[in-house]
C-alpha positions in Angstrom: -10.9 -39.2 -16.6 -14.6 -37.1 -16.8 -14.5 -35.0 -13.4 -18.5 -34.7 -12.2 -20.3 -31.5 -13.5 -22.1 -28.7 -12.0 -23.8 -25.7 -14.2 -21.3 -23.8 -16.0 -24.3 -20.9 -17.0 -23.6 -18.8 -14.4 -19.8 -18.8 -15.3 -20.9 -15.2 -16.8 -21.3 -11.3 -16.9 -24.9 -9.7 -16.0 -24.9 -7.6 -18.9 -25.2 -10.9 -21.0 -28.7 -11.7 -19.5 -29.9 -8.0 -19.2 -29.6 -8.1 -23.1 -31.1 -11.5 -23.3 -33.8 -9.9 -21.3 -34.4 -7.0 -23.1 -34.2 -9.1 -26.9 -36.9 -10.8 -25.1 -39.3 -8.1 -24.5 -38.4 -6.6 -28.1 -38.7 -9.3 -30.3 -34.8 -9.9 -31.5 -34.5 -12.5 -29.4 -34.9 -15.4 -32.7 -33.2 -13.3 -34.8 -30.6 -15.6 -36.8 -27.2 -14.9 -35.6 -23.1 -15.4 -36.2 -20.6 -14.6 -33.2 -17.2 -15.1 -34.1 -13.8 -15.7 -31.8 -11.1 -14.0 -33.1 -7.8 -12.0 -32.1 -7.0 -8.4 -33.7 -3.5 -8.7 -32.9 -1.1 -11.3 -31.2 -0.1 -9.9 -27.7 4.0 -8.3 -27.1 4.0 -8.9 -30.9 4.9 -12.4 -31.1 4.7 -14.3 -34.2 1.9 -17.0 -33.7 -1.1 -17.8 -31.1 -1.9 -21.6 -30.3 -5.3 -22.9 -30.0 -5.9 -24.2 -26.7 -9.3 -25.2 -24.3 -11.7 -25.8 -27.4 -12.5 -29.3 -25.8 -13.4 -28.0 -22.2 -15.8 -24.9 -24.1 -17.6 -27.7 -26.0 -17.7 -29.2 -22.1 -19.1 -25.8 -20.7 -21.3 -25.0 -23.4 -23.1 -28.7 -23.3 -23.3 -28.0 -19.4 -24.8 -24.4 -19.7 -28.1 -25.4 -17.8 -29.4 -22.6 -15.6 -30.7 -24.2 -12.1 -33.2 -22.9 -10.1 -31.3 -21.2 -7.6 -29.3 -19.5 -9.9 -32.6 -18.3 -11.6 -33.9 -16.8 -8.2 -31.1 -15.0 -7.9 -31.5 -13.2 -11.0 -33.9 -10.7 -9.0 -33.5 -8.3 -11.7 -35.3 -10.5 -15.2 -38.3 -10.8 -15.8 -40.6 -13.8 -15.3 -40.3 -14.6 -19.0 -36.9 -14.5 -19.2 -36.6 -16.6 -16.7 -38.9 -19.0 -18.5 -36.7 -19.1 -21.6 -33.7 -19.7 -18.6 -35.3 -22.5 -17.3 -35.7 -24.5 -21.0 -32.1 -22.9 -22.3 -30.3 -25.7 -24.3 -27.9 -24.5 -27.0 -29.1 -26.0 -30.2 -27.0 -24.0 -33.1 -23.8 -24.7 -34.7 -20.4 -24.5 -33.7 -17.4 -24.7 -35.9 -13.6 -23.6 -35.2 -10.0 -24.0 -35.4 -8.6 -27.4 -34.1 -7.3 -27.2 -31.2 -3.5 -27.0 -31.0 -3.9 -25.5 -34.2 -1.7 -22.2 -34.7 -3.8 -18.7 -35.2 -2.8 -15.3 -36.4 -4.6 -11.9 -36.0 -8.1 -11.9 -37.5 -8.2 -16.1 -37.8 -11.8 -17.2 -36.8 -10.9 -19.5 -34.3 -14.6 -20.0 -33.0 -18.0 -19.4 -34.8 -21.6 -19.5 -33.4 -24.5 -20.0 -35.1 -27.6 -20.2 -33.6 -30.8 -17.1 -32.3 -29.6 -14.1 -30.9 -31.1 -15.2 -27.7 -29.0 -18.3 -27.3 -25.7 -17.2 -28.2 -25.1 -14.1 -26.9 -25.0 -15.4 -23.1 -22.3 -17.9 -24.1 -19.7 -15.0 -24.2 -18.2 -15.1 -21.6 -17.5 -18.8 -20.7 -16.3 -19.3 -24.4 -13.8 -16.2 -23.7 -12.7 -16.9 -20.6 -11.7 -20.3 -21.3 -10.1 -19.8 -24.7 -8.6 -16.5 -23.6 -6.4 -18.0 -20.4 -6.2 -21.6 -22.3 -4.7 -20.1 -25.6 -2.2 -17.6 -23.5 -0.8 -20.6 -22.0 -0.3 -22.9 -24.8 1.3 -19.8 -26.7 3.7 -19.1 -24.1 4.1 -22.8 -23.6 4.8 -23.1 -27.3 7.4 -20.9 -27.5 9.1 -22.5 -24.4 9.1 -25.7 -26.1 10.6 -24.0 -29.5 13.6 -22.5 -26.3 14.2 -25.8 -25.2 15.1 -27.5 -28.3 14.2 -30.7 -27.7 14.5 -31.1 -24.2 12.1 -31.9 -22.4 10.3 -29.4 -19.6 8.3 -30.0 -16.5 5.1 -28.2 -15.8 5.0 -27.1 -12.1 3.4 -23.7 -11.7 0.2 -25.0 -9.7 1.0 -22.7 -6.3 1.1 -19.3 -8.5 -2.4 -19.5 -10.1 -5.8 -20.2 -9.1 -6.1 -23.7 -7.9 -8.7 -24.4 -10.9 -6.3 -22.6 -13.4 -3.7 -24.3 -12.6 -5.3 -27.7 -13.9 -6.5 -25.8 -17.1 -3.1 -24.9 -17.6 -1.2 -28.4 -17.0 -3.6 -29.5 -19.8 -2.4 -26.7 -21.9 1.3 -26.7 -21.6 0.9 -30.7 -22.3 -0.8 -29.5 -25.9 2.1 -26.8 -26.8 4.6 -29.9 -25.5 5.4 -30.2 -22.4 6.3 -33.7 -21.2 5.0 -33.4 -17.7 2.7 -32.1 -15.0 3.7 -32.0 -11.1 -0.3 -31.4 -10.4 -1.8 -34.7 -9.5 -5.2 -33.5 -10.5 -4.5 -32.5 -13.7 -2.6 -35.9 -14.1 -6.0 -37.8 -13.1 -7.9 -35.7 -15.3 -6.7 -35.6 -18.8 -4.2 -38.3 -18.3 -0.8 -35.9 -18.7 2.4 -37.5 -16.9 2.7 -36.5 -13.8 6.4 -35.7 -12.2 7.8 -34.6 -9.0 10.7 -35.8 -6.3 11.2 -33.1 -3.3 11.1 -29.7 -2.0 13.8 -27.9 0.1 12.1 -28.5 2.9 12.9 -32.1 2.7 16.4 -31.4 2.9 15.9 -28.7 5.6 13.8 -31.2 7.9 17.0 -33.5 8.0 19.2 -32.6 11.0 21.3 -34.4 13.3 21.4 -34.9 16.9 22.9 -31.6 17.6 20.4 -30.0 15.0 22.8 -29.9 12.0 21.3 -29.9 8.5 22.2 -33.5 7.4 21.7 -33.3 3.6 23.0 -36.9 3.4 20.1 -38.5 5.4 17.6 -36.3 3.4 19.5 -37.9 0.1 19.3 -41.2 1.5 15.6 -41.2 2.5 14.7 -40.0 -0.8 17.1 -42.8 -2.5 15.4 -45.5 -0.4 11.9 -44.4 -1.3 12.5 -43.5 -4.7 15.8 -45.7 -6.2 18.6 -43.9 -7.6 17.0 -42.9 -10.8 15.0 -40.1 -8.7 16.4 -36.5 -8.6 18.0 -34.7 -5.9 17.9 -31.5 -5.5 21.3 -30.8 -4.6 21.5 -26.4 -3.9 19.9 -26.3 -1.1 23.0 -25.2 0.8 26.4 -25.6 -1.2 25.9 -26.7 -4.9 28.8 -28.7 -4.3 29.1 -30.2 -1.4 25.4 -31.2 -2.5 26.6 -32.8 -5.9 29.2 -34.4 -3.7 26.9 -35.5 -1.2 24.7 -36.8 -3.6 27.5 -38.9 -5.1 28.3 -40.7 -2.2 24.7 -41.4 -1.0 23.4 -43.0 -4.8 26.6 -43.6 -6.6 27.5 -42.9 -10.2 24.0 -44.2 -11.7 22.1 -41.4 -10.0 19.0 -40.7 -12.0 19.3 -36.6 -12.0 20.2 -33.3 -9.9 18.2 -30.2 -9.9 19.3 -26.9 -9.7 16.8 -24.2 -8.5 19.1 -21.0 -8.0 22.3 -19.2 -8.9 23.0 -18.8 -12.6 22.3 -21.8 -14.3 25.0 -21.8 -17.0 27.5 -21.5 -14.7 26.7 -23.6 -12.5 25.0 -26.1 -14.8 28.5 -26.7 -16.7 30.4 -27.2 -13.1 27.9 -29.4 -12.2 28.7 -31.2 -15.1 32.2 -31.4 -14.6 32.0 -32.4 -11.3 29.4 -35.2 -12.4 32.1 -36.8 -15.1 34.9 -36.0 -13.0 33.1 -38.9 -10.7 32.4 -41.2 -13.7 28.2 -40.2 -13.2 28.3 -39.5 -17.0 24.6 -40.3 -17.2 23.4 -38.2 -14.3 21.0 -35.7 -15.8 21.1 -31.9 -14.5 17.4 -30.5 -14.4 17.1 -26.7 -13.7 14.5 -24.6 -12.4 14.4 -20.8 -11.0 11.8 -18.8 -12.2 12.2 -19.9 -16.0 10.9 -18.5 -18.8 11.6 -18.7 -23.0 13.9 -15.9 -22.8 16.2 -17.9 -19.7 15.8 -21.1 -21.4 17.0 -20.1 -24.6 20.3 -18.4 -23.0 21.4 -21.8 -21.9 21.1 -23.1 -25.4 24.9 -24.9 -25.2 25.2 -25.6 -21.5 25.0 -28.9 -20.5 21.3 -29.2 -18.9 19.3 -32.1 -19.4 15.9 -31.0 -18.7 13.8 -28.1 -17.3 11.1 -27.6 -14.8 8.9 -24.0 -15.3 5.9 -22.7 -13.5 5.3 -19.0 -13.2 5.7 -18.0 -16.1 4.1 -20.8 -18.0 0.8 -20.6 -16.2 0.6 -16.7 -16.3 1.0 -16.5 -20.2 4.9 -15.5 -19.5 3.7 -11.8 -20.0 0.7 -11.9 -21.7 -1.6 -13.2 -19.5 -4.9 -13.5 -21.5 -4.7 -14.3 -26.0 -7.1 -10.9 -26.1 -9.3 -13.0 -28.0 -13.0 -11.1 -28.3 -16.8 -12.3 -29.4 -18.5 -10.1 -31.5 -21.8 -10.7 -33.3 -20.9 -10.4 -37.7 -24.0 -11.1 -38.5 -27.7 -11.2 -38.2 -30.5 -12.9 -40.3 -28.0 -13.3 -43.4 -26.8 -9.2 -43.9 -23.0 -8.4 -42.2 -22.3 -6.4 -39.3 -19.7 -4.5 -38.0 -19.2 -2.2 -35.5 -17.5 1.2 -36.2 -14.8 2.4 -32.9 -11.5 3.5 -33.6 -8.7 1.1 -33.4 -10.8 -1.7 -33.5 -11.5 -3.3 -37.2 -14.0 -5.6 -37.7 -14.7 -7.7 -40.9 -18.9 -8.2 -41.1 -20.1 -11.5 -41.8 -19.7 -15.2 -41.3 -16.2 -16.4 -42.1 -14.2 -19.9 -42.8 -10.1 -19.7 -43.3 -7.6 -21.1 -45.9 -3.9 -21.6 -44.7 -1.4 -21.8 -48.0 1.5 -23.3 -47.9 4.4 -24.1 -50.1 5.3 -27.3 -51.4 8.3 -27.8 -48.8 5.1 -27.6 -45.9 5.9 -24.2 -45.0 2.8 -22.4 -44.2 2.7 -18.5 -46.4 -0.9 -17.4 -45.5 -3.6 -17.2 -44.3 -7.2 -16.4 -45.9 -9.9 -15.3 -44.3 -13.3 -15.6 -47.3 -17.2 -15.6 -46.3 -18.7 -18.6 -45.7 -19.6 -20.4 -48.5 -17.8 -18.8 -51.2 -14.8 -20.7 -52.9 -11.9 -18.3 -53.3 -9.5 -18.6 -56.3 -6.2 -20.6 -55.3 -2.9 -20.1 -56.7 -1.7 -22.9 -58.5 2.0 -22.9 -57.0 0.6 -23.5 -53.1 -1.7 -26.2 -51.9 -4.6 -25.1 -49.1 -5.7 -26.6 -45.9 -9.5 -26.1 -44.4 -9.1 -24.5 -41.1 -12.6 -24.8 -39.7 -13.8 -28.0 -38.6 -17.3 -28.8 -37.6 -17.6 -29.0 -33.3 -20.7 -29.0 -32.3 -24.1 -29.6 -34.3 -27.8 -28.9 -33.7 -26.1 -28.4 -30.0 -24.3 -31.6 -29.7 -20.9 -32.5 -29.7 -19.4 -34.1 -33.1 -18.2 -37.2 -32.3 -14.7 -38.8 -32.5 -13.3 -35.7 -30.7 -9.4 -36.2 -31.0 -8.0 -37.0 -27.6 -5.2 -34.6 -25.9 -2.4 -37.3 -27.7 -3.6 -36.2 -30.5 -4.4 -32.5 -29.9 -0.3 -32.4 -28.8 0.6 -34.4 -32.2 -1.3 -31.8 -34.2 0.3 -28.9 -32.8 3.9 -30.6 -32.8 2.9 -30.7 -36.9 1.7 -27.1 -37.2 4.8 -25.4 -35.2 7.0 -27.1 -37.9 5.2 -25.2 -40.6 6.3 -21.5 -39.4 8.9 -19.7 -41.3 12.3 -19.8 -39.7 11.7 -16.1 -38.5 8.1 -17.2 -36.9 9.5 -19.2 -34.8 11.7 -16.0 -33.0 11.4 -15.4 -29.6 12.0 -11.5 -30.2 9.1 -9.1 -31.0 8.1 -8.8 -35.1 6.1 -9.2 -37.7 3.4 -12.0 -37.2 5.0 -15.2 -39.1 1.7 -15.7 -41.2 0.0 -12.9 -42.9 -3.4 -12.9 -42.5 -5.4 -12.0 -46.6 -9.5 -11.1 -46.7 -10.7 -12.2 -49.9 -14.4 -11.3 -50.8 -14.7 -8.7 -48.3 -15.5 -5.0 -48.4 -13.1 -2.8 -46.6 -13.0 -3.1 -42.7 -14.8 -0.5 -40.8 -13.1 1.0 -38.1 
């Protein structure tokens, strides 16, 4: 579902329109330009970035309309920049990885083509949406790769910005997640949306002498919700909960979480104490502050299912993809900026991926664009760039988020064994420049 609109051109840094300003007054302003999205290195050292928000900057950037109060309070332009403000449509070219695609360091996930004028103030809003959007598919990604199958829970809404927290429901649903608990997100972009209780359900039932009653909180629940809901059952003893649980829904009880304590150990005398009572089908659902690393040490104990928030929605330690924007090129010649530390390839680029004839992806080649580049004979090549926007409108037949999440399900199965590591190394895909003078640094 479309949410209503308002002006995303002030979504931005001042130093953007100071510059717009100032090409203005000098002329440079139509100068032909390329911007290009890229990463120079994957952040902690993992092995592969996911793609993720391309469809809401193809949103911002159609809805990049200055309004008029956001034009008088730009005190400091001139009047004639405000003029060009006033008519600003993007009308270039936009072309980039698909979303839920995978990217290594140096992939051109994003190119802009268009004047100097009217791409350089689309920075920022391109940044900042693929910069949070990709961190959380990545991170999400390689929680999925943890769970092995099982299926996780979204539900990090209350420890990121209300707005983020959408953004990132729609990006842990990409990387494969099977649900969201934020109803917005949900209404939105469609994702399942999942949720029973809190503790302070549990805590809210007491008896007449102001005892917790855990059994009347079970029982409500079970009335609303049939005994397919889940109850979360360690609120005070894990298992007197479990037992109380038992007696309230009976053996076909749908689930129990667990939100504290640790989890193997508790998850496998859950378990027993589940079969023990003939509820062989009750699934155990764990929470507590998960990340990759947790979720991967309870590989082999019997949980069904996981719920994660914190660390999904804050990149689970790498809170932004530290993608960047930087202008390669200008009326047809390559540019590069020379700082230490940071290479930059001039020019306008496309990427090859290789892969070997078992799917497994080898490469991947970064040429000018334009040029063919030889291809070994042994590997067969995919096009990585795609065609987004043109003559500033959206290409049509857009894949929906179904089939943004199928794509990346596809592209995680091409890594190397090693790529798909949880521990810091080597990126899984090298990343080739063919056609290209050396870097400047």
């Amino acid at each position: 579902m479309n949410q209503p609109h308002r002006s995303t051109a002030f979504l931005t840094d001042m130093y953007e329109l100071t510059m717009l300003d100032a090409a203005i007054q000098d002329g440079t302003a139509e100068r032909d330009c390329i911007f290009e999205v890229f990463g120079r290195r994957l952040p902690n050292e993992r092995r592969y970035g996911v793609v993720a928000g391309t469809a809401r900057v193809l949103d911002a950037i159609t809805h990049f309309r200055f309004t008029e109060e956001q034009i008088a309070t730009a005190d400091f332009l001139s009047e004639e920049c405000k003029d060009y403000l006033r008519n600003y449509r993007f009308s270039g070219q936009v072309d980039g990885y698909r979303e839920g695609e995978l990217y290594f360091p140096y992939s051109p996930i994003m190119t802009v083509r268009g004047t100097f004028a009217e791409c350089v103030i689309l920075e920022t809003v391109i940044l900042s949406i693929l910069n949070s959007d990709s961190a959380v598919a990545s991170a999400a990604s390689r929680i999925v790769s943890a769970a092995d199958g099982r299926p996780i829970i979204e539900m990090g809404s209350r420890r990121t910005h209300e707005q983020s927290a959408v953004a990132a429901a729609r990006a842990t649903y990409i990387a494969g997640f099977d649900a969201t608990s934020n109803l917005e997100a949900s209404l939105r972009y469609g994702i399942p949306a999942s949720g029973t209780s809190a503790h302070s359900w549990t805590l809210l039932h007491v008896d007449e002498d102001g005892q917790p009653d855990e059994k009347a909180a079970f029982r409500g629940q079970i009335d609303s919700l049939g005994t397919d809901t889940t109850l979360l059952v360690d609120t005070f003893d894990i298992t007197k909960g479990v037992e109380n649980a038992l007696e309230v829904a009976g053996t076909e009880l749908g689930g129990v979480r667990i939100d504290s304590g640790d989890l193997g150990i508790v998850s496998r005398r859950v378990r027993k104490q589940l079969d023990e009572a003939g509820a062989f089908n009750t699934r155990i659902i764990v929470s507590s502050d998960l990340d990759e690393f947790a979720i991967a040490g309870l590989r082999g104990d019997p949980v069904d299912g996981f719920g994660v928030g914190t660390s999904v929605v804050t990149g689970s330690g790498a809170p932004t993809a530290g993608l960047v924007y930087k202008l390669v090129e200008v009326n047809g010649y390559p540019v590069a900026k020379r700082s230490s530390g940071k290479v930059t390839y001039g020019g306008g680029k496309s990427a090859l991926r290789a892969y070997r004839s078992s799917g497994v992806a080898v490469a991947e080649v970064v040429h000018p664009l334009g040029i063919d580049v030889p291809r070994k004979p042994n590997l067969e090549y995919r096009e990585m760039t795609t065609p987004l926007i043109r003559d500033g409108e959206i290409v049509d037949n857009q894949p929906s988020i179904e089939d943004t999440r199928a794509l990346h399900a596809a592209a995680r199965k091409t890594l190397p064994w090693e790529g798909l590591a949880l521990s810091r190394g080597e990126v899984a895909i090298p990343t080739h420049f063919i056609g290209f003078p050396e870097p400047t640094e």
